[in-house]
N, C-alpha and C positions, 0 to 999 in steps of 0.2 A: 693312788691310781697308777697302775702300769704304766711304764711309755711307751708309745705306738712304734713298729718298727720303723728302720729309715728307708726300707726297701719291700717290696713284698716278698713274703718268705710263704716256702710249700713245708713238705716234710721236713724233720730236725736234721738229717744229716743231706739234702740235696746239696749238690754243689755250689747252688745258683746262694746259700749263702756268705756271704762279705765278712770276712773278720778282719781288723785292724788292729796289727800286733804291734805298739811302739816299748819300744825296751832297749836296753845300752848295753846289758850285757849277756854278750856275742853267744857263750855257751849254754845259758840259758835259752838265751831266741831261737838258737837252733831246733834246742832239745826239746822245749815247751811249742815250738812251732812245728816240728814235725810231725808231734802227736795230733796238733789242731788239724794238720793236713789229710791225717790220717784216719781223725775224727769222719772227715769229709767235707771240712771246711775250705774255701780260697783265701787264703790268709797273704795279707799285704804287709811288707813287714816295713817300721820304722826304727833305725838305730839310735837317732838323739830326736830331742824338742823340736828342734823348726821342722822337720819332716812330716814326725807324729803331727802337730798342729797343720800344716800346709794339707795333709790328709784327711785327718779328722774333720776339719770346716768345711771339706769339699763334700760330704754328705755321703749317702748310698749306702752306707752301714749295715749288717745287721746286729753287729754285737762290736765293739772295742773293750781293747785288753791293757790298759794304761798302764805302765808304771810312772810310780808319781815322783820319784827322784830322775828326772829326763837331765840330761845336760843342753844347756843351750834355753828351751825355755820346761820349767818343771811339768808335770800331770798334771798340779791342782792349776795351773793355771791356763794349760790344755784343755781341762773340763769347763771350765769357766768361760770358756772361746767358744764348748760347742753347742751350750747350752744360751749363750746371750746371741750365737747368728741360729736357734732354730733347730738345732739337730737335738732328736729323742730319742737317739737308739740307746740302748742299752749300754750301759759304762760299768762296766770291772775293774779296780784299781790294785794294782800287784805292789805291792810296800811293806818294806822293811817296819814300819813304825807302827808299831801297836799295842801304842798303847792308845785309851777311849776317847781323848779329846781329839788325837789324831783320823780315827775312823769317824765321828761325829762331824770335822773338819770336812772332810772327804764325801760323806753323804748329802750332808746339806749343800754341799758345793755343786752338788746332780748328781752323785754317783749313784748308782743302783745296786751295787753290793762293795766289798773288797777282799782281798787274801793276802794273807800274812806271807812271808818269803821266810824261810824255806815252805815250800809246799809239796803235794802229794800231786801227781800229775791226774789221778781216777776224782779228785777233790775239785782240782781245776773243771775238769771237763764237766763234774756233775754243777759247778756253780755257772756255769756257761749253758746249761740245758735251763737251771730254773731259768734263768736269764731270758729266753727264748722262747719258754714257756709263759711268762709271763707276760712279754710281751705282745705273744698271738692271742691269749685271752681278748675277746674283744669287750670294748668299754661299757657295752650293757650287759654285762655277766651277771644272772643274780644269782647264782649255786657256787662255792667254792668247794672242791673236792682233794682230800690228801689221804691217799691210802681206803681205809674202811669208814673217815671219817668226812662227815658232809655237812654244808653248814649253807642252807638255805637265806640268802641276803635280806628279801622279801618277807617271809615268813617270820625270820627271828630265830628259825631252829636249826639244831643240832640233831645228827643222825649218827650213830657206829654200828656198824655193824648192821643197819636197818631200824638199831632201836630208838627210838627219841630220848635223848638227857635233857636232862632237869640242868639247866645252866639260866644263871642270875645275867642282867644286863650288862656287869661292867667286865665280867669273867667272860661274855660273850665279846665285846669289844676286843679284850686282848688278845681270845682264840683265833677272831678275823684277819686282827694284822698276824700274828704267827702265820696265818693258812696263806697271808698274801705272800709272805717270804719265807718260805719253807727250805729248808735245809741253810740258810742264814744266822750264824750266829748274832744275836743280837742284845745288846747291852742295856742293862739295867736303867742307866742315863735313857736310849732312844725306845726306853717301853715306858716311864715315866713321862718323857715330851708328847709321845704318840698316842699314846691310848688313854694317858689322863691333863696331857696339855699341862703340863711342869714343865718350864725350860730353863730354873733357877737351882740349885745346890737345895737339898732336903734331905735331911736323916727319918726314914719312915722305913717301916717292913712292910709296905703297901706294896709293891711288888711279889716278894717271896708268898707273903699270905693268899696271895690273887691266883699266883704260880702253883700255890701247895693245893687250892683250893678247884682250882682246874684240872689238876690232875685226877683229886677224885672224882668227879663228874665226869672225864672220861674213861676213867674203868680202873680201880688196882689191878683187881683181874687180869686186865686186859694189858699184850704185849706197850710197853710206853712209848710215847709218843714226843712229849715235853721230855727234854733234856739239861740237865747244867753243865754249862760246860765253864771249871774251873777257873778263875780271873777274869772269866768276859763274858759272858750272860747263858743265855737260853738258846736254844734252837728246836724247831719243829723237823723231826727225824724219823723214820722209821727202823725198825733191826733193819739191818743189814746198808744200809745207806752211810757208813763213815762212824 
């Protein structure tokens, strides 16, 4: 389920949204903050741990931009502050460390997505829209929609393009969470825990065969949607989106 935002938010680039940018280094903050400024964001900026934290727990949010190597006190254990006093906005973690167990770490810790360092600044900002978007979704949504394709929560179905697919129940489970975190890459490990409830080490191609197998129910024909992305899982994409 989305987290509700911490504040109420209008349109994606009004002013009236809060960004919380805690980060250590100087040229990055700058560079990655200017743009958020220029997104249309009011970005409040944090240089080390106790700031970020003394921030972050004061609530009013709409989106924070963590980095998890803070000096002073770390991100994961910033995230861990804002989710046991009550805050649900939306948490981005910016880290060097990625490899699975570390993103896995990060996610069940609250996070709501992460990005590898170095990154692309049009990458940053589109991970900060799903972010936003996700969070405005309100909590009785029963239609999720990405691109041409739709996927009815109620019903059970699937639409592209208007037409109905033929899609099996566990291949529809997987399609759901992709559609909840679109443009997220997401890892082998966290679509084995989520969509078939494995939180233990297993050697199975139950993932890949799920994967290969959704693909065709949504269309060879048809421009792709499911992506691999080499060393670290799948992501829900369309052309032109990274």
């Amino acid at each position: 389920m989305p987290h509700a935002p911490c504040s109420s938010i209008g349109q994606i680039y009004q002013p009236a949204r809060r960004l919380l940018f805690a980060e250590d280094d100087q040229a990055l903050r700058v560079h990655a903050g200017s743009a958020m400024e220029s997104w249309g964001f009011q970005v409040v900026y944090a240089e080390d741990g106790h700031k970020g934290k003394a921030l972050a727990v004061q609530g009013g949010w709409d989106c924070i931009v963590l980095d998890r190597r803070l000096p002073g006190v770390d991100g994961l254990s910033i995230l861990k502050e804002i989710r046991l006093s009550g805050g649900d906005c939306p948490v981005l973690f910016l880290t060097t460390m990625d490899g699975v167990r570390d993103r896995v770490e990060g996610l069940r810790s609250g996070a709501d997505d992460y990005l590898v360092k170095p990154f692309a600044l049009p990458e940053l900002k589109a991970r900060i829209e799903t972010l936003l978007r996700r969070a405005d979704q309100p909590s009785n949504v029963t239609r999720l929609v990405f691109g041409d394709l739709e996927l009815d929560l109620v019903r059970r179905e699937v639409f592209r393009r208007g037409v109905k697919l033929y899609i099996q129940s566990q291949e529809m489970r997987l399609l759901e969470y992709f559609m909840r975190h679109p443009l997220i890459v997401i890892s082998r490990t966290m679509l084995l825990e989520h969509v078939w409830g494995i939180d233990f080490p297993v050697h199975t191609n139950l993932v890949e065969t799920h994967i290969s197998r959704l693909r065709e129910r949504l269309g060879r024909d048809a421009p792709a949607l499911l992506h691999t992305v080499k060393g670290q899982g799948y992501v829900l994409r369309a052309h032109g989106q990274g």
